[in-house]
Structure formats: C-alpha cells, structure tokens
N, C-alpha and C positions, 0 to 999 in steps of 0.2 A: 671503571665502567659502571653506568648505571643499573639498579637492583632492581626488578621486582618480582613483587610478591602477587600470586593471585589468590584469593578467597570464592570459595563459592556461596552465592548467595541464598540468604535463610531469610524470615521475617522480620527480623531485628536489623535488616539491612532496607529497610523499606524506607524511611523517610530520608536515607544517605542518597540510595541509588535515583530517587527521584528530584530530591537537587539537584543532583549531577546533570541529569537527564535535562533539565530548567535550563542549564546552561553551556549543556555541550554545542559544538559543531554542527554536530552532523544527526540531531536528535528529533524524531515528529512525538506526537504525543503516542502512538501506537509501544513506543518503548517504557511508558510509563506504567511501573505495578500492577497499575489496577484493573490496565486494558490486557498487559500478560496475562493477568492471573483470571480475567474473568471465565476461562474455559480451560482451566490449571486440570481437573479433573481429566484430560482428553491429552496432555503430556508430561511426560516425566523433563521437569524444569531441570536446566544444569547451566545455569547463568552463572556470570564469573566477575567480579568486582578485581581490577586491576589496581596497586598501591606502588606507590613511591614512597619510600621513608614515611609510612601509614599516610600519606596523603595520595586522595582517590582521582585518577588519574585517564581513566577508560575502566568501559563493562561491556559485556557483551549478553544480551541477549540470547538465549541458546535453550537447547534441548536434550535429553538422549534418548536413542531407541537401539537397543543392545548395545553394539560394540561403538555404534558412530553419534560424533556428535553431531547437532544443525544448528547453525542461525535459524533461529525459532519459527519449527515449523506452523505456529497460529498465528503466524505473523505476514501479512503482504509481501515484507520485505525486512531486511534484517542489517546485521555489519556489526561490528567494533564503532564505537562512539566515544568520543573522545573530546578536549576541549579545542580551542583556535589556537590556543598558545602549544601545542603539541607537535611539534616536529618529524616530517617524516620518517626523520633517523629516529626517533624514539617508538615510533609505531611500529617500525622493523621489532625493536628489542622486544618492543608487548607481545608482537606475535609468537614471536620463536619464547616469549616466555608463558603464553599461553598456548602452544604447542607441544611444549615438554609438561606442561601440568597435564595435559589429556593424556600422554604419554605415561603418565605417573597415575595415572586413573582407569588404565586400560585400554581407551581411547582410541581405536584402530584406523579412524576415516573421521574426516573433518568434512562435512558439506555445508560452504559459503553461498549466501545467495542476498548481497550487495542492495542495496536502495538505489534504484534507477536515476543514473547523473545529473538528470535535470532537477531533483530536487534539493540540493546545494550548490549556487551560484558557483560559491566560492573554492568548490571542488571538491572531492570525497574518493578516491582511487587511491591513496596509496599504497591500502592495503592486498589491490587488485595487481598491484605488480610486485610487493613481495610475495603472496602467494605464489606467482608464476616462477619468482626463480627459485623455488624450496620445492617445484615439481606438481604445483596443483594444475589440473587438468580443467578443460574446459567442458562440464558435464552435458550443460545442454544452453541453447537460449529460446527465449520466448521475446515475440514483438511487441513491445510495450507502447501504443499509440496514445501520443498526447499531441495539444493545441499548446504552439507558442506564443502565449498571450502578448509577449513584451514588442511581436510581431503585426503586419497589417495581414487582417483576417480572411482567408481563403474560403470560403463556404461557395461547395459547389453552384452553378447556374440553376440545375435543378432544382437542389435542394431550396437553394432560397424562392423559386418563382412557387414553388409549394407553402412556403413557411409566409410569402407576403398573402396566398389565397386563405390559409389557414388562419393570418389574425383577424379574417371577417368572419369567423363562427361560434364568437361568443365563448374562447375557453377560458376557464381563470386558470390562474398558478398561483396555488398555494403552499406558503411554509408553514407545514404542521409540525405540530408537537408529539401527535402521536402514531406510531407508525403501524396498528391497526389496521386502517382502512386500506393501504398500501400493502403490507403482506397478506391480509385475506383476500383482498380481491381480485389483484392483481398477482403482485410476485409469485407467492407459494404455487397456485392456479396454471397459472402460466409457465414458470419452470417444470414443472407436472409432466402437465401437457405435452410441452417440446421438446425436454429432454430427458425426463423422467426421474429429475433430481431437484431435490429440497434447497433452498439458500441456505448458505453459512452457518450466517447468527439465524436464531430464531426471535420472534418480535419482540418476544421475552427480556432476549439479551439485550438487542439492539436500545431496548429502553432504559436498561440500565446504566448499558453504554453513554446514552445519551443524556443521563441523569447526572453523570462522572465526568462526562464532557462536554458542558454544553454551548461552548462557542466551537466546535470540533465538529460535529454530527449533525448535519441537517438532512431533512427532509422534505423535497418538493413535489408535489403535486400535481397534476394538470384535471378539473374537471368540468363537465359538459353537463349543463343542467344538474349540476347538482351531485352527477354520477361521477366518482373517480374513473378514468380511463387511460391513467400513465403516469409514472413516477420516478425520480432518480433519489438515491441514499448517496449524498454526500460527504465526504471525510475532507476537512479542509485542516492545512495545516500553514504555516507559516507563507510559504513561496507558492504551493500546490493547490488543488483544488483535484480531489480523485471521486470520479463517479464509481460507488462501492458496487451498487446495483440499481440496472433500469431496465423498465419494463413496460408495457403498455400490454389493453384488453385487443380484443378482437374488432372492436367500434374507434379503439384509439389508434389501431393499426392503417383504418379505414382514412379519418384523418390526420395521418402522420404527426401523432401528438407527443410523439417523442423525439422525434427531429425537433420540433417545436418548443419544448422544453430544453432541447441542448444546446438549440442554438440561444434562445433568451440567457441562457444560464452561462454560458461563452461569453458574451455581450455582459451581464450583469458582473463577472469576475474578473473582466479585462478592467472596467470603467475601477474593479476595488484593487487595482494596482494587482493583479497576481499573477506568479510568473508563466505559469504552467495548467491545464490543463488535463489530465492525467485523465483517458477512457479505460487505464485498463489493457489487457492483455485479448489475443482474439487464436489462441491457441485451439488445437482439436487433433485430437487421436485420428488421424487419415495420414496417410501418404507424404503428402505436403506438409504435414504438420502445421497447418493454420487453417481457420474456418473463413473462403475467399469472399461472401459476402459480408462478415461484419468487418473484413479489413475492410473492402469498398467501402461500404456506410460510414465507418470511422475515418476513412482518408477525404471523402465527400463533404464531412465534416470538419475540415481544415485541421487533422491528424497528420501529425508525419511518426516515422518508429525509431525509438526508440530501444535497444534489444535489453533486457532481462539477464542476465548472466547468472549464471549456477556456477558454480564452482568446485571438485571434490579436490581435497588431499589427501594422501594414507600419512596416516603418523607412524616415523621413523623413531 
C-alpha cells in the first residue's frame, strides 16, 4: 500500500511548492507563495506539502484558527492540488493521510471550500466525494455566477439596447497600471457609501500583487472626459477570467458604464479563447441568502450559477 508522508510548510519549501504549483492540475496562480503570503500577518498558515517516497505529490493550501483547520481562508477559493497523473484512488489515500496528520496535530474540524468546477475543464471533485463518504457535511453554498464563454452569448434585450446608446457617448476603456485612480475614486468611496465596508486588498497590495503577477491582474477602466467613472479588477488565470471588484461613480451609474465595461470585456475574453467568465458570488446576510438585484444584473448579463460549496468535517 502506498506511503505518505505529510510536511508542513516553512520558507525553505518555497521554490519546491511553487514548481509544483507551475505544473499541477488543478492550480491558478492565487496558490502561489507569494500571493499566500502577501497578507501572512492576518493567518496563521498551516499548508501541508504531501510526499511519496520524498517525491512531492500534492499540497494544500490551508490555515488554522484554534482547533480547525481551512482551505486558506485569504484565499477566493482553495482545495488539494495535485498533478494529471494523480489517480483518484491515490487522492483518497492523501486525504485520509492528511486527515490523520491534523488528527496528530489536534485538529478537531477540517473546513473545505473547493474551486468552482468551471475552472478545470478536465475535472476537479474527487476529492468532494471522498470527503462525503468519511462524513463531511455540507456547510453551506453560495451562487457563483459566471458567463460560458465557450457558449453563444446571452446578454439581455435591455442591456444591450443600453450598451448600443452608450457607445455614442464618447467613453474610453482603459488598461491601467495603476490602481490609484480606481480605488480613490471610485471603489473605496463607493463601498463606503453603500455598504459601509472597505475592499479587500488595499491599493497598496493590489500593486504589489500586480508587480508579482503581471500577466495575472489587470485593471480596466471606463472614463468620460477624462474623469474615471467605472472600473473592474481583473484576476485572469488560465481557463478563467474573475471580476475581483467593480464598481462605478454616481455619473457612471447614470450611463450605465459598467454594464458597458462588462459587456466589452465578455466580448474581448471570448474572442482570447477563455473559457469562463467568473462575476463572482452575489451572496447577503437576509432571509433568502442572496442579494435579488445583483443576481438579476449578473443573470442579464449572460450569467448562469454556478454553486460555491463549503464543506466541514470533524476529525476522527
């Protein structure tokens, strides 16, 4: 029966785990070191480098917060990462043998929370059905609306008789470098405003970010004379294309200039072969558990859902 060993990971594991990462399955660049650790101060890391006869075989991305562990909560999205040649029967083994490592660690509750199936053609659940038969529960989901690029494109009646009046007003779209003018003006302002909470990253990071990945992170634009009036932060990876955050002023609201940008930018990501467009989640603390206008806008938008999956299991 096949052996393995897990390790936890230290800094001396940094140019291993991001090979690995270069050439796994099921990997975006969000698993890479640099974007972990960029906000390292805000979780206690508890990543786990899996081996085969000292040959590196899957890692997992992860965290702890007392007794449980998570698929890394600064992360979009998370999972066990592994290579193509990797076997489902061998995934079983890595689980139950990163299972009993947390178990030898204290580890009372394991909380999964999987990378949304569209962005692996070629498939990524295995590890969503051994969990279920070792008793992991289904914590919660969220509706994850994306655009099937590889599909012919649905944009609503409305939306588009708006979006053909809006290319007669003169707006540009621009790919910046710096994401200044976009968070002072617009994002920070704006998130304030409506829901009385800050983004994420702050410009700071996101430039960082951007610094460390720069075919990864873009930034679009929309402005009107000159004035920024609407923006999306882009994260593109292989198959994907995920709006991180968008937003528009109160004058870009007026000309729906982020409809306008999503749709250009839909169009522009289809013609670069990509499979998915990814808006994003449209969850909210109510009753319903989702917020009903930005499903509409995102469904108007040639969105279908996608669900999000959480996963807990108590270590045995």
């Amino acid at each position: 029966m096949t052996k393995y060993s897990i390790k936890k990971y230290n800094q001396n594991d940094y140019a291993i785990w991001n090979d690995f990462i270069t050439l796994a399955k099921n990997a975006t660049f969000l698993f890479h070191r640099d974007f972990i650790e960029y906000h390292q101060d805000r979780f206690e890391d508890f990543s786990l480098l899996v081996f085969e006869n000292e040959k590196l075989k899957a890692v997992l991305p992860a965290n702890i917060k007392g007794k449980s562990a998570y698929t890394h909560q600064g992360l979009t999205y998370g999972g066990l990462v592994f290579s193509s040649k990797l076997k489902a029967e061998k995934v079983e083994l890595i689980l139950d043998a990163i299972l009993s490592f947390f178990k030898e660690n204290s580890i009372e509750t394991f909380h999964y929370k999987p990378i949304p199936g569209f962005y692996f053609p070629k498939g990524n659940q295995e590890i969503d059905f051994f969990l279920h038969h070792r008793g992991a529960l289904s914590e919660r989901k969220e509706m994850n609306l994306a655009v099937n690029l590889q599909l012919p494109l649905h944009v609503s009646k409305s939306k588009m008789k708006h979006f053909r009046r809006i290319e007669n007003l003169d707006l540009d779209i621009i790919e910046e470098e710096d994401f200044q003018p976009f968070w002072n003006s617009i994002l920070e302002p704006r998130l304030l405003e409506k829901f009385n909470a800050k983004p994420v990253h702050t410009k700071e990071e996101m430039a960082l970010l951007k610094q460390k990945f720069p075919d990864n992170i873009r930034q679009y634009s929309v402005y009107q004379n000159d004035e920024i009036i609407a923006g999306i932060t882009i994260f593109e990876t292989e198959n994907v294309v995920k709006s991180q955050y968008g937003a528009t002023s109160e004058k870009g609201e007026e000309v729906r200039a982020l409809d306008f940008l999503f749709i250009n930018l839909i169009h522009k990501y289809k013609r670069k072969g990509k499979k998915f467009f990814d808006m994003g989640i449209v969850n909210e603390e109510n009753e319903s558990g989702y917020h009903p206008g930005l499903l509409q806008q995102k469904e108007e938008l040639g969105c279908a859902v996608y669900n999000q999956d959480f996963y807990k299991i108590d270590i045995k």
